[in-house]
C-alpha positions as CSV (number, residue, x, y, z in Angstrom):
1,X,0.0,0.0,0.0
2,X,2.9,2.4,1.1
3,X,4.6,1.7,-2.7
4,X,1.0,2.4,-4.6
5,X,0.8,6.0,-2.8
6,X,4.0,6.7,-3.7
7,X,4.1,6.1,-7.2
8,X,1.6,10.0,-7.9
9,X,4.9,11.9,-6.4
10,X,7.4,9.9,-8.2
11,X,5.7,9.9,-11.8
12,X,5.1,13.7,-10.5
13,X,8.6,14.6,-9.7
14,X,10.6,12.8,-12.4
15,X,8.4,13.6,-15.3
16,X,8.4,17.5,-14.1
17,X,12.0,17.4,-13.3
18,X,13.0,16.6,-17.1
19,X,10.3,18.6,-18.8
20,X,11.7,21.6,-17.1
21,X,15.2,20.7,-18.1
22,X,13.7,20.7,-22.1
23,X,11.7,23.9,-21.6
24,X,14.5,25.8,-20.4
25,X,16.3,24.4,-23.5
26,X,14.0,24.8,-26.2
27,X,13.1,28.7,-24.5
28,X,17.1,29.6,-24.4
29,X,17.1,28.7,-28.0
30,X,18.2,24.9,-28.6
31,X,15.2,22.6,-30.4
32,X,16.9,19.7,-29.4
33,X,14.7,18.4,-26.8
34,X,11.7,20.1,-28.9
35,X,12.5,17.3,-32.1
36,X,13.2,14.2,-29.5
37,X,9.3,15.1,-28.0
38,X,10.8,16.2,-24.1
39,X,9.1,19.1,-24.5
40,X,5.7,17.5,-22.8
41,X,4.7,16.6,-18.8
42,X,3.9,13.1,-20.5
43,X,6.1,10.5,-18.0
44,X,6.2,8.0,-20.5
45,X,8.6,10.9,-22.2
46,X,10.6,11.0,-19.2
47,X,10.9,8.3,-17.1
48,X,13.7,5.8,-16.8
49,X,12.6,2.2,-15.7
50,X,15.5,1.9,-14.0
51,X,15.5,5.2,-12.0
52,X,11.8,4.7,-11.4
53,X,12.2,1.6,-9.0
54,X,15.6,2.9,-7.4
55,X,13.2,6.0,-6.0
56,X,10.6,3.4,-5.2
57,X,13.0,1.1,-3.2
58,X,16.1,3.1,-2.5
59,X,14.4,6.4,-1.8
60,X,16.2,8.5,-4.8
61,X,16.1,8.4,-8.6
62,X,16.6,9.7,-11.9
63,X,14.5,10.2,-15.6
64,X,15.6,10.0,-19.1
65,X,18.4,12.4,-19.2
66,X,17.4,15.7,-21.5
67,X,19.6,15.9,-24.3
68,X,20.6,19.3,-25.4
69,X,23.0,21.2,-28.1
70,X,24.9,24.0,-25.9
71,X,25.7,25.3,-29.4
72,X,22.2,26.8,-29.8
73,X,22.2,28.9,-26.7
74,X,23.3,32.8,-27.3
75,X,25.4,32.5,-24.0
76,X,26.5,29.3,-23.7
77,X,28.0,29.0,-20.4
78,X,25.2,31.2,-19.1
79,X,22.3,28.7,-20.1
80,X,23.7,25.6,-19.4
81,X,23.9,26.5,-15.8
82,X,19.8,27.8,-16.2
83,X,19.0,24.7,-17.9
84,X,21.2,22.8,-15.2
85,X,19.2,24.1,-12.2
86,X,15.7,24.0,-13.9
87,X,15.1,20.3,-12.8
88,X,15.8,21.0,-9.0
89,X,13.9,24.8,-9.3
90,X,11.1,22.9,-10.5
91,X,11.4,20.3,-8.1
92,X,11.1,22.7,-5.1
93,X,8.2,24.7,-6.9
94,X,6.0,20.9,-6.8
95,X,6.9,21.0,-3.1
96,X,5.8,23.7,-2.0
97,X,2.3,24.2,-4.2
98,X,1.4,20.7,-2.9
99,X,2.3,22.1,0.7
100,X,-0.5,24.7,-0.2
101,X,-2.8,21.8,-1.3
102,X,-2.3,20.5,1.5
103,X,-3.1,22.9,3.8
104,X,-6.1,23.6,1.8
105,X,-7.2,19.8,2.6
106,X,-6.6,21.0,6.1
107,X,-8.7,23.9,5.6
108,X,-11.6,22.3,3.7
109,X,-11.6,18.9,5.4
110,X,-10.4,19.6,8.8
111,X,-8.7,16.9,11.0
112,X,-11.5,14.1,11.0
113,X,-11.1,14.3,7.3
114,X,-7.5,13.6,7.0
115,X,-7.6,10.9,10.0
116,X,-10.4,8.9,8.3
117,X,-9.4,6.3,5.2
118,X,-9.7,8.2,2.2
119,X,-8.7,11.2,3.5
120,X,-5.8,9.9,4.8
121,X,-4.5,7.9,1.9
122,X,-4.9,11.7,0.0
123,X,-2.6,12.9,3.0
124,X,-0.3,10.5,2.6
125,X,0.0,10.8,-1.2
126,X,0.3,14.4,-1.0
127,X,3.2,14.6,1.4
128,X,5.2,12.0,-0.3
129,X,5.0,14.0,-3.6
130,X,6.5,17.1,-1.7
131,X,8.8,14.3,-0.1
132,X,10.1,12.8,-3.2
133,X,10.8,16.7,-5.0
134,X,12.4,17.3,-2.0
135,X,14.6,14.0,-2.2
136,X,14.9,14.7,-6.6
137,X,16.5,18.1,-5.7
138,X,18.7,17.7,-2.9
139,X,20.4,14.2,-4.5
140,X,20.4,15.9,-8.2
141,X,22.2,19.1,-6.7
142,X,25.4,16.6,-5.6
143,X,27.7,17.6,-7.4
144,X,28.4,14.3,-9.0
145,X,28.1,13.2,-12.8
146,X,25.8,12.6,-14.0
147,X,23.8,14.6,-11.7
148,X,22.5,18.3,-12.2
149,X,24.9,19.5,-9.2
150,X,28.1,18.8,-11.2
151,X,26.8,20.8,-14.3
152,X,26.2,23.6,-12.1
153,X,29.6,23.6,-10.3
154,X,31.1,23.3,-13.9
155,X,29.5,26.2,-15.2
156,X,30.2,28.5,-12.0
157,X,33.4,27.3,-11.7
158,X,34.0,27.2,-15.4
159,X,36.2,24.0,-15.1
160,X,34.6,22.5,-18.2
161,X,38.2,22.2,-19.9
162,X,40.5,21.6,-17.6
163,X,41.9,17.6,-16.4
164,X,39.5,17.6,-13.2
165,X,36.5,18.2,-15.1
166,X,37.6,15.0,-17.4
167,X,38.8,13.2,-14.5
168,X,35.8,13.6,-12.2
169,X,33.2,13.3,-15.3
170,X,35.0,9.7,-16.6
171,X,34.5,8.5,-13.2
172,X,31.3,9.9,-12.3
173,X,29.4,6.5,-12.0
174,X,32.0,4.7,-10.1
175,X,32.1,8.1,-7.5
176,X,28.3,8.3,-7.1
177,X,28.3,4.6,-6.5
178,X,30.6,4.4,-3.6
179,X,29.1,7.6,-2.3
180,X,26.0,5.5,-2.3
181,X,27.6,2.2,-0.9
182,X,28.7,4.2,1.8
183,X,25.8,6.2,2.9
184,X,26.9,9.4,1.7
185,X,24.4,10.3,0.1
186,X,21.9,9.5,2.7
187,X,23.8,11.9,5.3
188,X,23.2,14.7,2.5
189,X,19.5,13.5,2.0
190,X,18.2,12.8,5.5
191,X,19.3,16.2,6.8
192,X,18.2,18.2,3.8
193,X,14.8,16.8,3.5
194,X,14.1,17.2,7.1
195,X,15.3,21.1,6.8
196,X,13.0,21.5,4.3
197,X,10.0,19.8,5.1
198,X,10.7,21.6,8.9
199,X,10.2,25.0,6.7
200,X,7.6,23.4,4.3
201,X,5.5,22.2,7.7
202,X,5.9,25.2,9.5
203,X,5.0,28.2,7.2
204,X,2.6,26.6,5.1
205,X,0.8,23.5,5.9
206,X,0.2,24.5,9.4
């Protein structure tokens, strides 16, 4: 039962995350993800298989990377990092309007609502889609390949040609892994999702 009310903010979360990231691209000039049909909230556009069922069982995940032509954009460096940090913007903007739909269920239904069974399957589902955007933009901001976090760092840091950038992106995978294997990332992620659900909980929902 707890994996079927999960599924809404993970279909939610990924499919959003990577239409933002081809928005942002096609609206900075590249048509790339416009031609390869990523421009769309469809999740059957998005989602990876593999990704999908990692966020299901190991609590993060990823979509079908957007694929994009830096040579379209007017300022190259400028836009990457946009279209880098669109997926985790659009990640936080999910959490937070379902924090207002929440508190509108609070508002409308009041507390015997959201304590009795269909109510508080509704609950349930709503606060692990804020959850899960929470958990999709904290672990894509690590600066790892091939997550969003290292493509911003590169771009700030403009380290795209230099022997770290190659070294770090050639062993992205095997880096991310052991940061995994070793708990890492869950250190990052516990923390982080608490702050912000803290915030979230606090200002908005009640």
């Amino acid at each position: 039962m707890e994996t079927i009310l999960i599924i809404p903010g993970v279909v939610i979360g990924l499919a959003f995350h990577e239409f933002a990231h081809g928005w942002t691209a096609y609206k900075l000039g590249d048509p790339t993800p416009k031609f390869q049909g990523r421009v769309t909230i469809n999740p059957m556009a998005h989602i990876d298989p593999i990704g999908f069922v990692a966020l299901l069982l190991a609590g993060f995940g990823w979509g079908v990377p957007v694929e994009i032509n830096p040579n379209n954009f007017k300022n190259r460096r400028r836009d990457e990092l946009i279209v880098s940090l669109a997926g985790v913007v659009m990640n936080l903007i999910l959490a937070i309007v379902f924090a207002f739909i929440m508190k509108a269920v609070v508002l409308i239904g009041g507390p015997a609502f959201i304590m009795g069974g269909l109510g508080g399957a509704l609950w349930q589902i709503l606060l692990y889609v804020i959850q899960i955007n929470l958990v999709l933009m904290i672990f894509n901001l690590i600066p790892v390949p091939p997550l969003d976090g290292f493509s911003v760092v590169t771009e700030i840091f403009n380290i795209k040609h230099t022997q770290l950038y190659y070294t770090i992106y050639n062993n992205g995978f095997f880096i991310l892994m052991a940061l995994i294997l070793f708990d890492i990332t869950d250190m990052i992620l516990t923390p982080g999702v608490q702050f912000f659900m803290n915030l979230i909980g606090n200002y908005i929902i009640f």
